[in-house]
C-alpha atoms as a printed R data frame, in Angstrom:
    type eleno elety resid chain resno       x       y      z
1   ATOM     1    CA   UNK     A     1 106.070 -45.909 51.704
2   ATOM     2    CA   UNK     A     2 104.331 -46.670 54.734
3   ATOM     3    CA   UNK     A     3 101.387 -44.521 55.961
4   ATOM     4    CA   UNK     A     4 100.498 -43.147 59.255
5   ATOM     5    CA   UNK     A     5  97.651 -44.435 60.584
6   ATOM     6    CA   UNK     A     6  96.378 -42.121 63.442
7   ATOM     7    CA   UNK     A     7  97.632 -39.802 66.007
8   ATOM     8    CA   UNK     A     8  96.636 -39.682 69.958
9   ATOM     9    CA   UNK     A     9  98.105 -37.395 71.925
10  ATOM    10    CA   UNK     A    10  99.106 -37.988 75.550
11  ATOM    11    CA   UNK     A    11  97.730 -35.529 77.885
12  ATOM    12    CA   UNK     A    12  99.248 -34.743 81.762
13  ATOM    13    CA   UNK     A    13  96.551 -34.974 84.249
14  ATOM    14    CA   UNK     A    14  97.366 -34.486 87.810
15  ATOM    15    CA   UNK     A    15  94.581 -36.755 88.980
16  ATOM    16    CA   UNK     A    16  93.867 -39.893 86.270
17  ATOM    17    CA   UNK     A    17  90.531 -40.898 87.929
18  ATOM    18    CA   UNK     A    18  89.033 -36.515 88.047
19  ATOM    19    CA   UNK     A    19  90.497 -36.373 84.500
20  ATOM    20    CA   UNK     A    20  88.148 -39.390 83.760
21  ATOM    21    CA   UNK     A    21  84.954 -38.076 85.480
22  ATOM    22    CA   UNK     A    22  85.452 -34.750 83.822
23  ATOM    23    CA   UNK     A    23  85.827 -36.481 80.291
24  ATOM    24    CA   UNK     A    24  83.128 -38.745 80.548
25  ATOM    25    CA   UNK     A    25  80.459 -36.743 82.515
26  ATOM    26    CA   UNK     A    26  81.688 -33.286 80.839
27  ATOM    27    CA   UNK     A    27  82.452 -33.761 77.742
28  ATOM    28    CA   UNK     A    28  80.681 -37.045 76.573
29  ATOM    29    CA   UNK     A    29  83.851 -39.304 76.021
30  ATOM    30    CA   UNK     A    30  83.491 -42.847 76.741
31  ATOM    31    CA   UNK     A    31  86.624 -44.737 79.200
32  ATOM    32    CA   UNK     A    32  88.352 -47.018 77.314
33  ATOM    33    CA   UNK     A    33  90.543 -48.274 79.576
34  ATOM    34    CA   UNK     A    34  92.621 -47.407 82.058
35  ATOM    35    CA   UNK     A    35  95.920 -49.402 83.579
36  ATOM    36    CA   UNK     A    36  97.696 -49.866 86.878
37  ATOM    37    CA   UNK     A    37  96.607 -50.301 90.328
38  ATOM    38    CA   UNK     A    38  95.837 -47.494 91.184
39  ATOM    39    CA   UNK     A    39  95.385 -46.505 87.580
40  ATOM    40    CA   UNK     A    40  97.632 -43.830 86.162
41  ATOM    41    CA   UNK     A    41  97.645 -44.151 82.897
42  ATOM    42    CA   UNK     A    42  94.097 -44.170 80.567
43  ATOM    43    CA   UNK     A    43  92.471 -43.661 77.149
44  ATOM    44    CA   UNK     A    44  89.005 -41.884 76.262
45  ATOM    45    CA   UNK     A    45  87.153 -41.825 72.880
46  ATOM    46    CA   UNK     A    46  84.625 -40.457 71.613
47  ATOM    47    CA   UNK     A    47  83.799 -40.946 67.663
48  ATOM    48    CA   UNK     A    48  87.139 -41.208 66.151
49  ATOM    49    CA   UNK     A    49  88.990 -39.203 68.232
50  ATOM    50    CA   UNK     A    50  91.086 -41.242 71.299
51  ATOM    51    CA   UNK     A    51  92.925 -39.568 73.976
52  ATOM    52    CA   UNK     A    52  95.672 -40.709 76.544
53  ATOM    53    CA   UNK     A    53  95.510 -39.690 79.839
54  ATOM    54    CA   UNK     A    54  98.806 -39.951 82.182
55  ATOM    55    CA   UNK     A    55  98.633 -39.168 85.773
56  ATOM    56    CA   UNK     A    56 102.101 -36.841 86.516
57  ATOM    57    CA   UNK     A    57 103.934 -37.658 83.152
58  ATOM    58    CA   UNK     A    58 104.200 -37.535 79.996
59  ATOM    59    CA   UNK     A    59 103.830 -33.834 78.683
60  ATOM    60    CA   UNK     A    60 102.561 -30.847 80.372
61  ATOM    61    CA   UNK     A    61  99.727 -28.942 81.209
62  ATOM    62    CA   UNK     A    62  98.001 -26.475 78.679
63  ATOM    63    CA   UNK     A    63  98.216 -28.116 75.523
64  ATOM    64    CA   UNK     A    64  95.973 -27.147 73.014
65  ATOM    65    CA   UNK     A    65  93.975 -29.556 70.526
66  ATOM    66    CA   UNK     A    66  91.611 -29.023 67.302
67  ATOM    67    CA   UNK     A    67  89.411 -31.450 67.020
68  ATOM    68    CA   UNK     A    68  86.662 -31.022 63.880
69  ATOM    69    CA   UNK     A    69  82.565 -31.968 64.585
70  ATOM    70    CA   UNK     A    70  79.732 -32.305 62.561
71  ATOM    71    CA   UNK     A    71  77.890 -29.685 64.541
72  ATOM    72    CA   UNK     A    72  79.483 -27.447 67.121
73  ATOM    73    CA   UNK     A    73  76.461 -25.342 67.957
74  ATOM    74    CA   UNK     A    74  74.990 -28.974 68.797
75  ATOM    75    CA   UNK     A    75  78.267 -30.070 70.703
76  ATOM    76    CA   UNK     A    76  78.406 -26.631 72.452
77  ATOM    77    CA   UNK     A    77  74.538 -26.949 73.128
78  ATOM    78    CA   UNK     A    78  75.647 -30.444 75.394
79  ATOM    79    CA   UNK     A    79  78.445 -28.366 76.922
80  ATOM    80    CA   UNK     A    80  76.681 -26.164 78.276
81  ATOM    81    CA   UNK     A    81  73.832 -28.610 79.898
82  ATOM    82    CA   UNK     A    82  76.913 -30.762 81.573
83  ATOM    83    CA   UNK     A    83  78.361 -28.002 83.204
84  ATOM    84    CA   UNK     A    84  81.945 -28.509 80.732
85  ATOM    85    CA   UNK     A    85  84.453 -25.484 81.236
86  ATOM    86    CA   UNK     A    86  83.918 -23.263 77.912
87  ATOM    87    CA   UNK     A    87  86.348 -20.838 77.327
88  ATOM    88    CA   UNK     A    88  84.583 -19.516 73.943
89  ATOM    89    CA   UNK     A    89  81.661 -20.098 72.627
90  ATOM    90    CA   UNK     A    90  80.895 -21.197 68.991
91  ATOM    91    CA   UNK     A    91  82.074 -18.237 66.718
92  ATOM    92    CA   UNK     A    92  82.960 -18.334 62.502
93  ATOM    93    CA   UNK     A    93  86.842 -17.500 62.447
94  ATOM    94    CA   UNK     A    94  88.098 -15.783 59.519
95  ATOM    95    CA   UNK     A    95  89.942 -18.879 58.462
96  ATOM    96    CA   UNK     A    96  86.172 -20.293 57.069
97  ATOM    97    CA   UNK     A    97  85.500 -22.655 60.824
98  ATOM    98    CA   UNK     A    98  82.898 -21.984 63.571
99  ATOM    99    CA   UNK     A    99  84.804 -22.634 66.604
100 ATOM   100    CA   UNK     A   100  84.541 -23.244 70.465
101 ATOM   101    CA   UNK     A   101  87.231 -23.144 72.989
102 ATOM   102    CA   UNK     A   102  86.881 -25.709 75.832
103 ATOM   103    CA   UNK     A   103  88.833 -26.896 78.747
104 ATOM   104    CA   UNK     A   104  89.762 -29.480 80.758
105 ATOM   105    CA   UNK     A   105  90.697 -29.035 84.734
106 ATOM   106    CA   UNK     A   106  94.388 -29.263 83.990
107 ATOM   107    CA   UNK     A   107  94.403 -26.787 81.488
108 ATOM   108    CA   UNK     A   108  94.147 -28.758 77.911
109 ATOM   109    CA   UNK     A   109  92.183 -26.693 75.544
110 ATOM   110    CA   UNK     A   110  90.476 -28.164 72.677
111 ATOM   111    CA   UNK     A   111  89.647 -25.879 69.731
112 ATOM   112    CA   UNK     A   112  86.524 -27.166 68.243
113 ATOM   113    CA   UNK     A   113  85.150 -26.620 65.044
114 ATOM   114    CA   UNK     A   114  82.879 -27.532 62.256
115 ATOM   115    CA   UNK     A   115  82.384 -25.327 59.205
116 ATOM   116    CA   UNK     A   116  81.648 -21.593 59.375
117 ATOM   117    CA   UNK     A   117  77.470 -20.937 59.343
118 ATOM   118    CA   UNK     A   118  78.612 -17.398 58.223
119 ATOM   119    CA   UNK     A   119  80.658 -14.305 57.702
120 ATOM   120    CA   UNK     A   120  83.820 -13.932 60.569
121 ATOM   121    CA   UNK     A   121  82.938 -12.728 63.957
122 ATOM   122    CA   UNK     A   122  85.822 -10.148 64.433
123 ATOM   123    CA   UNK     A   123  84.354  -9.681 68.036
124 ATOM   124    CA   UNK     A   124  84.667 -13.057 68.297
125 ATOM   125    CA   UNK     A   125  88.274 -13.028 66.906
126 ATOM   126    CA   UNK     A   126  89.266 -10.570 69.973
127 ATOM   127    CA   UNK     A   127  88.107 -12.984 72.233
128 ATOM   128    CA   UNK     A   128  89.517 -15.948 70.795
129 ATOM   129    CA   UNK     A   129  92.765 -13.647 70.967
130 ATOM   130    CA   UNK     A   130  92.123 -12.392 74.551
131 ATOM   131    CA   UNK     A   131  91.872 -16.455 75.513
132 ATOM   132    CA   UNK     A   132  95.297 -17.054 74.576
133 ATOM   133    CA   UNK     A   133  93.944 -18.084 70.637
């Protein structure tokens, strides 16, 4: 049986080289690479975590992500110092995560999480809802 190996997901951008800026300077992602002249088509990482980037194609605006940290309180921490758009701040869901809601200037939201610290936040919950969660 063969195994899957990883998943990256292709996110629409409407400007490849903003989209870059924003994840690198934002939200700490390194620029892997990035192809044509001009370049409309890119990758980011950051840890183990990769992301496409395609200038006017491939998918639509407002997808929404999970991706799982060590520490949110520590990633939401650096948020917050480089000026990153965050939607939520880190609350413990009901579902046993702390989670953050963050997003990019096209509309991608990333959900991210690391373990609870505590008992649910239902206030927290209503926002999450009230966010489109």
């Amino acid at each position: 049986m063969n195994h899957f190996e990883c998943l990256i997901p292709i996110l629409n951008v409407r400007d490849l080289a903003l989209s870059l800026d924003y994840y690198v300077n934002k939200l700490g992602f390194t620029k892997k690479w990035a192809w044509g002249t001009p370049p409309t088509f890119g990758c980011i990482m950051r840890g183990k975590v990769e992301i496409f980037l395609c200038e006017e194609g491939q998918g639509q605006a407002g997808m929404w992500m999970s991706i799982f940290v060590d520490d949110v309180d520590a990633v939401h921490e650096e948020y917050k110092k480089s000026g990153a758009i965050v939607r939520l701040t880190p609350t413990n869901m009901p579902w046993g995560t702390r989670e953050m809601n963050v997003e990019d200037p096209d509309g991608h939201r990333f959900r991210m999480g690391s373990h609870s610290t505590g008992p649910a936040d239902e206030d927290g919950l209503k926002r999450f809802s009230a966010i489109g969660g």
